[in-house]
C-alpha positions, 0 to 999 in steps of 0.5 A: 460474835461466835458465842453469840452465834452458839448461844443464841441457837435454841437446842445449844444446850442440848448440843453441848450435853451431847457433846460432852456425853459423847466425848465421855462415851468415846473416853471410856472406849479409848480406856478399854482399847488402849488398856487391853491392846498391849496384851493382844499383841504380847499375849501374856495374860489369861483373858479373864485378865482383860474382860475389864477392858473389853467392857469398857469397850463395849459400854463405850461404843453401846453409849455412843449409839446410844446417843447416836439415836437419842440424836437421830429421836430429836432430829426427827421430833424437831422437824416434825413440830417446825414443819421441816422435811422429815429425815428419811425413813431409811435413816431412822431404819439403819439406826434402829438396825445399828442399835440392836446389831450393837445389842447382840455384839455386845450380849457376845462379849459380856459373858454371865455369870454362873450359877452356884453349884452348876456344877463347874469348878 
């Protein structure tokens, strides 16, 4: 009856795609915390040691909003095209918000390459 239930609902496809996308986006944030943490507290390494870490950190919790939004886009299409109520303005506004604060966070982390012969070592 359960399955029946999750199957017959018309986006449960989607939700499982979401799902496991989302599941994998919070895997690869656990890979970067739990790998770079036991540096943070011994401090034994040069950080560039850890920049691999704090990428999958990063790109793990940029994937998440990601599909925090993608989430946020199909609930408000959805309830456009069926008539609901729509979500409230202020949801979609912190989610846009949320989404370019992450941006900027993560434009802190990553850092750039440098150009050959800019004059550095």
């Amino acid at each position: 009856m359960l399955i029946d239930t999750i199957v017959s609902h018309p986006y449960s496809d989607l939700v499982v795609l979401m799902t496991f996308f989302g599941a994998l986006s919070f895997v690869t944030f656990l890979r970067g915390l739990l790998t770079g943490l036991p540096h943070l507290f011994t401090i034994n390494v040069h950080a560039e040691h850890l920049e691999h870490s704090r990428v999958y950190v990063v790109w793990g919790v940029l994937l998440l909003a990601w599909l925090f939004m993608l989430w946020e886009g199909i609930r408000v299409v959805t309830a456009f095209f069926e008539g609901q109520v729509l979500p409230g303005n202020l949801t979609v506004i912190c989610s846009v918000l949320g989404l370019v604060g992450l941006a900027i966070l993560a434009s802190m982390f990553i850092p750039t390459k440098k150009a050959a012969g800019s004059g550095g070592h």
